[in-house]
C-alpha positions in Angstrom: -2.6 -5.1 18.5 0.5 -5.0 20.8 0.5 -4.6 24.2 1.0 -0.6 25.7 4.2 -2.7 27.5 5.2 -3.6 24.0 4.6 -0.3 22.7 7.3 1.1 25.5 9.9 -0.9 24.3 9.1 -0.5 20.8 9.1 3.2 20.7 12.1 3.2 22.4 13.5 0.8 19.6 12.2 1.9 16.1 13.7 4.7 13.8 11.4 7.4 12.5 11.9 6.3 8.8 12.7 3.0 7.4 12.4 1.3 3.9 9.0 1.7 4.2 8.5 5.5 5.0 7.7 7.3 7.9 7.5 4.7 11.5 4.4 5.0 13.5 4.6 3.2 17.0 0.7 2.5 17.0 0.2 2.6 12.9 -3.6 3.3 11.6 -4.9 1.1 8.6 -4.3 4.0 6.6 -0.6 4.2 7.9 0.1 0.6 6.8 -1.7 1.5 3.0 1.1 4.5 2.9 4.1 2.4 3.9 2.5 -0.5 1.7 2.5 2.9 -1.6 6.1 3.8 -0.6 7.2 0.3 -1.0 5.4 -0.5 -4.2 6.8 2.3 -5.5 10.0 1.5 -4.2 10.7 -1.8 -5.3 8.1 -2.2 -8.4 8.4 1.0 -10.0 8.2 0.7 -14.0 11.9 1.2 -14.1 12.7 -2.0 -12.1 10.3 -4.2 -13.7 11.7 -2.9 -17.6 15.1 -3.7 -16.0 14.3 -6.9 -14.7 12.3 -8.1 -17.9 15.2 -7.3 -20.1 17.7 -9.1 -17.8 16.2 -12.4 -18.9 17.5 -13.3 -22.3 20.8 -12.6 -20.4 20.2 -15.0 -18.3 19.5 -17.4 -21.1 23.0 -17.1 -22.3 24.9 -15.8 -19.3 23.3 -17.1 -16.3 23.7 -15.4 -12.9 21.7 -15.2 -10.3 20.9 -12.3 -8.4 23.2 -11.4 -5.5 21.9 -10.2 -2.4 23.0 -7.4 0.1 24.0 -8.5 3.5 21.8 -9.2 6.2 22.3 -8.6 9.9 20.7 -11.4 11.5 21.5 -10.9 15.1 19.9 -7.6 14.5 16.8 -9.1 14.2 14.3 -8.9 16.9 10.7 -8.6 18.1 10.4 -5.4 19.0 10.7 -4.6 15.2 7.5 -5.9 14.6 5.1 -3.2 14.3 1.2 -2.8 14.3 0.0 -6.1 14.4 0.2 -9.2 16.7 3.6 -10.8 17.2 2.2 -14.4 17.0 0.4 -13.6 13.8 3.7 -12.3 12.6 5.6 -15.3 13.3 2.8 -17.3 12.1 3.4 -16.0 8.7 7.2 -15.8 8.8 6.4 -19.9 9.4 4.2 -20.3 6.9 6.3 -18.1 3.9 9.0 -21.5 5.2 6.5 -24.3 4.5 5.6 -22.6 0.7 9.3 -22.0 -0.2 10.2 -25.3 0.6 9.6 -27.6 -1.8 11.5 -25.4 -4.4 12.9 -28.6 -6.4 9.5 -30.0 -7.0 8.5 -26.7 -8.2 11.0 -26.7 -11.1 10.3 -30.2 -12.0 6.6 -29.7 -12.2 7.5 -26.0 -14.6 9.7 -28.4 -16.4 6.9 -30.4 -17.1 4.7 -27.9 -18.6 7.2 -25.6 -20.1 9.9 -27.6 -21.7 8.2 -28.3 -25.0 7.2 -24.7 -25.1 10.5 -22.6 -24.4 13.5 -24.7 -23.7 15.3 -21.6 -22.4 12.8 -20.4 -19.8 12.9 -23.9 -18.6 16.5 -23.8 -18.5 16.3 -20.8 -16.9 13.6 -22.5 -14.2 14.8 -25.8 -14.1 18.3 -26.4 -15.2 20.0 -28.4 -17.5 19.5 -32.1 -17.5 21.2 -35.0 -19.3 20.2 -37.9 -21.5 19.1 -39.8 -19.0 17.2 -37.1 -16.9 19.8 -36.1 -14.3 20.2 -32.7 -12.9 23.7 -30.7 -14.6 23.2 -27.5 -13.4 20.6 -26.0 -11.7 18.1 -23.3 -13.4 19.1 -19.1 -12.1 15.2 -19.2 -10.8 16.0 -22.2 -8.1 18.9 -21.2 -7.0 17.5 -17.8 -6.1 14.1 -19.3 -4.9 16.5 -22.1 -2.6 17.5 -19.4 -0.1 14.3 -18.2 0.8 13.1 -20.3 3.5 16.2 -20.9 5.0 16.2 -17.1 4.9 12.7 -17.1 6.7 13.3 -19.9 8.8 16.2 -18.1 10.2 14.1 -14.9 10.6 11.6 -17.2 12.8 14.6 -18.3 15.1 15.6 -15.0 15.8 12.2 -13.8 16.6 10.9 -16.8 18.8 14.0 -18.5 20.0 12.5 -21.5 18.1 12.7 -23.4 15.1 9.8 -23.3 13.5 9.8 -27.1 12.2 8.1 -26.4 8.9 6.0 -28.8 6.9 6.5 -28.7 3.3 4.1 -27.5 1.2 2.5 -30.2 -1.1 2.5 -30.2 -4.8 -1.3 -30.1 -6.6 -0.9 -30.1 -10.0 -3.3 -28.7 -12.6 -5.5 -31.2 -14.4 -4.8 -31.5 -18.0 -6.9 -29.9 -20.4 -5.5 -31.9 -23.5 -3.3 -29.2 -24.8 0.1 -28.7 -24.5 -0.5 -25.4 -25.1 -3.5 -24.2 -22.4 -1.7 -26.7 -20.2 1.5 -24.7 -20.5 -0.6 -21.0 -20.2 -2.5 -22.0 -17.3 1.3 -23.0 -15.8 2.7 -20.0 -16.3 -0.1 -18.4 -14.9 0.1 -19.9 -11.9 3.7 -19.2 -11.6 3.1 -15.8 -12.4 0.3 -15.9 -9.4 2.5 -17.7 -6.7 5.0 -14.5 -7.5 2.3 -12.3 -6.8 1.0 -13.3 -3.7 4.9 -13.9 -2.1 5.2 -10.3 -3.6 2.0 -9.1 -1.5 2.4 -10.8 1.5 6.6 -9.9 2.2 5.7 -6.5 1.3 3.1 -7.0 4.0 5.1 -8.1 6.4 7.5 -5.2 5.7 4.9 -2.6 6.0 4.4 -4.1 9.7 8.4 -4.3 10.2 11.4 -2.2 10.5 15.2 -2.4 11.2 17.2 -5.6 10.4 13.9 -7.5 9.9 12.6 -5.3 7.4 15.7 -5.3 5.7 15.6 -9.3 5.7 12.3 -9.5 4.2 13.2 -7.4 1.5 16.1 -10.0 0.2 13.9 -12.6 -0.7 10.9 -9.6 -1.5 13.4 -8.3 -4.4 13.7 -11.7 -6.0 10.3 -13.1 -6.2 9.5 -8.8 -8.1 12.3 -10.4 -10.6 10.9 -13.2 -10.9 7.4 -12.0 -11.1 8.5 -9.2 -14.3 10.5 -12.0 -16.2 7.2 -14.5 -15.7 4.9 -11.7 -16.7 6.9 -10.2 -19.9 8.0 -13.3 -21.5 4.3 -15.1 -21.2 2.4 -12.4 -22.3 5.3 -12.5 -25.5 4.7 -16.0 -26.4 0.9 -16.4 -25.5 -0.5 -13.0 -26.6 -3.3 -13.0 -24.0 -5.5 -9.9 -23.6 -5.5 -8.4 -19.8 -8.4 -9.0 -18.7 -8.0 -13.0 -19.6 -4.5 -12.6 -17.8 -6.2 -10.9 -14.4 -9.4 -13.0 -14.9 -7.1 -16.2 -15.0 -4.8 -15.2 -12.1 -8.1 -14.6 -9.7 -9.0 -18.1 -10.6 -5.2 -19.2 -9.5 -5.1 -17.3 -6.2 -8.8 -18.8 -5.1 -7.7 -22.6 -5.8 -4.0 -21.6 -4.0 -5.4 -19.8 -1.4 -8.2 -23.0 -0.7 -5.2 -25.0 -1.0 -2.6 -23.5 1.5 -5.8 -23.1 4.1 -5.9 -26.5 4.6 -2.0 -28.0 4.0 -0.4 -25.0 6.6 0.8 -26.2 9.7 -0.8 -22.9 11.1 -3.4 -22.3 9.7 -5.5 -22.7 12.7 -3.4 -19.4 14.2 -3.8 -17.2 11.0 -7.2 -17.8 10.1 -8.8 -16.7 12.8 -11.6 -13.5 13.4 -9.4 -11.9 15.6 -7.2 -11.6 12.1 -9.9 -11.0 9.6 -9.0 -7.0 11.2 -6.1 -7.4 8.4 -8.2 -8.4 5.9 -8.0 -5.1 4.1 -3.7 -4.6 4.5 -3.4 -8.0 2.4 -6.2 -7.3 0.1 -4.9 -4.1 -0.8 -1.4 -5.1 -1.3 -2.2 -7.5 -3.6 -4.7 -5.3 -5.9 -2.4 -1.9 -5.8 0.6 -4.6 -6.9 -1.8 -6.1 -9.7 -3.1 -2.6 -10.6 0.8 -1.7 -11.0 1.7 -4.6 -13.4 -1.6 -3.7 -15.0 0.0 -0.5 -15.8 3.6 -1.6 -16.8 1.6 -4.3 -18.9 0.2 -1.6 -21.2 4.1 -0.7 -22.3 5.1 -3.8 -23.3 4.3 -3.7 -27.0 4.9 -6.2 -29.3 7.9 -3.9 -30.5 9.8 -4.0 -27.8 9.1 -8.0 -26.8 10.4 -8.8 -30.4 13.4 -7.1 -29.5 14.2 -9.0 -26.0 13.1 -12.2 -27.4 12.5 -12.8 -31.2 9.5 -13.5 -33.4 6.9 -14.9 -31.4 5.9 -18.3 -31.2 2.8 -19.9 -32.7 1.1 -20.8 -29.5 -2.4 -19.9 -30.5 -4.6 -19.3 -27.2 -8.0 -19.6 -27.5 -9.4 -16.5 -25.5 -12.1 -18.3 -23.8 -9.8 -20.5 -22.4 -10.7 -22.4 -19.0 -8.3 -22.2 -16.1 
């Protein structure tokens, strides 16, 4: 909780209604779940995730990457965090840096899995290469994904003054299972997770923001939900997976991630702490109420309408007891 000294200054700082909804100075758990439902609805309404789904054979043939809306940085401040503990805050702000780091090594590794699948979605993730393995032109995904943590590692400056000397994330790749094929599915899941969870947590953080910092965190916020439609249409296309293999897979991804970035952040030790577990319940319902709403959307994407954005389906037979 902030300080009532904080509080002065916020109150005197916030607007009543922001991206979010209405501002509260001193917001209830219940608050942050209606800002967290205006925003869902806001930025992943079934409208916006057709339109970004059909944007992607597009993109195969006409790449461009999605342009953002400007951002006023010096606007950006402390007093526009709202509800929760500054240093936690930054704490995540530095820790959304470290994960979007290593963005090359994430297309190399999709690469890997995907390019014997889909060439185009690889394109589309990792670029064009030549005979001899050298980078022509980068994939639309990276070059959208390659601004977010210098976007997030500017937004730390401006609110500490510092820079928050990130630590790349490190790169665990999934064991192979001896199929191209499950290898490739339990890939894409992944991918589809890692969208997910940037998804919850900046929607998170602009539940508990308002101003020029909320409007920051939604730059990089409406990419990943692109990202995260275009991952989730096409794979569910060419794979043919039933939902509750899809959700029952994706839980599997977000425990090993979530083990994972525990003990690689540089922070850890100032996020995982009981005086946070109070947030517990913000995070963990942002991320169900987001999966509930791809649940949803999921349901109209019949095989009708895939065929149409991407052809006849390929013959990757998935065996529906598949391990992840």
């Amino acid at each position: 909780m902030v300080s009532k000294s904080s509080q002065t200054i916020l109150s005197q700082a916030q607007p009543d209604f922001d991206l979010a909804g209405p501002v509260s100075h001193n917001p209830s758990y219940w608050h942050i779940r209606d800002r967290l439902n205006h925003l869902i609805g806001q930025y992943l309404a079934p409208e916006i995730l057709n339109h970004n789904l059909i944007d992607l054979p597009q993109q195969f043939t006409h790449p461009k990457p999605r342009p953002w809306g400007a951002i006023d940085w010096k606007a950006i401040s402390p007093d526009q965090i709202i509800g929760i503990d500054p240093q936690l805050f930054f704490s995540v702000v530095a820790a959304s840096v470290e994960i979007e780091a290593p963005i090359r090594a994430y297309s190399l590794i999709s690469r890997q899995y995907l390019g014997e699948i889909h060439p185009a979605i690889t394109h589309f993730l990792s670029g064009c290469y030549d005979s001899e393995g050298q980078l022509i032109e980068m994939g639309v995904w990276e070059k959208e994904e390659r601004q977010h943590a210098p976007a997030f590692r500017k937004i730390y400056q401006q609110l500490t003054g510092e820079d928050s000397s990130p630590t790349p994330n490190s790169i665990v790749e999934l064991p192979s299972s001896g199929s191209v094929i499950k290898d490739a599915y339990r890939h894409s899941l992944r991918r589809i997770t890692t969208e997910w969870s940037a998804v919850a947590v900046y929607l998170w953080l602009m539940a508990h923001s308002t101003g020029a910092l909320q409007a920051a965190i939604a730059q990089p916020l409406q990419d990943e939900v692109n990202h995260l439609a275009k991952f989730w249409g096409i794979s569910h296309w060419g794979f043919q997976d039933s939902l509750p293999l899809r959700c029952a897979g994706m839980t599997r991804q977000f425990a090993s991630l979530f083990g994972h970035h525990r003990e690689d952040r540089s922070n850890s030790s100032t996020v995982f702490t009981v005086r946070n577990l109070s947030y517990g319940p913000e995070l963990g319902f942002s991320y169900l109420r987001i999966l509930n709403q791809l649940c949803q959307w999921h349901m109209t994407l019949n095989n009708t309408l895939l065929y149409d954005l991407f052809g006849p389906r390929p013959f990757l037979q998935l065996e529906q007891s598949v391990s992840q």
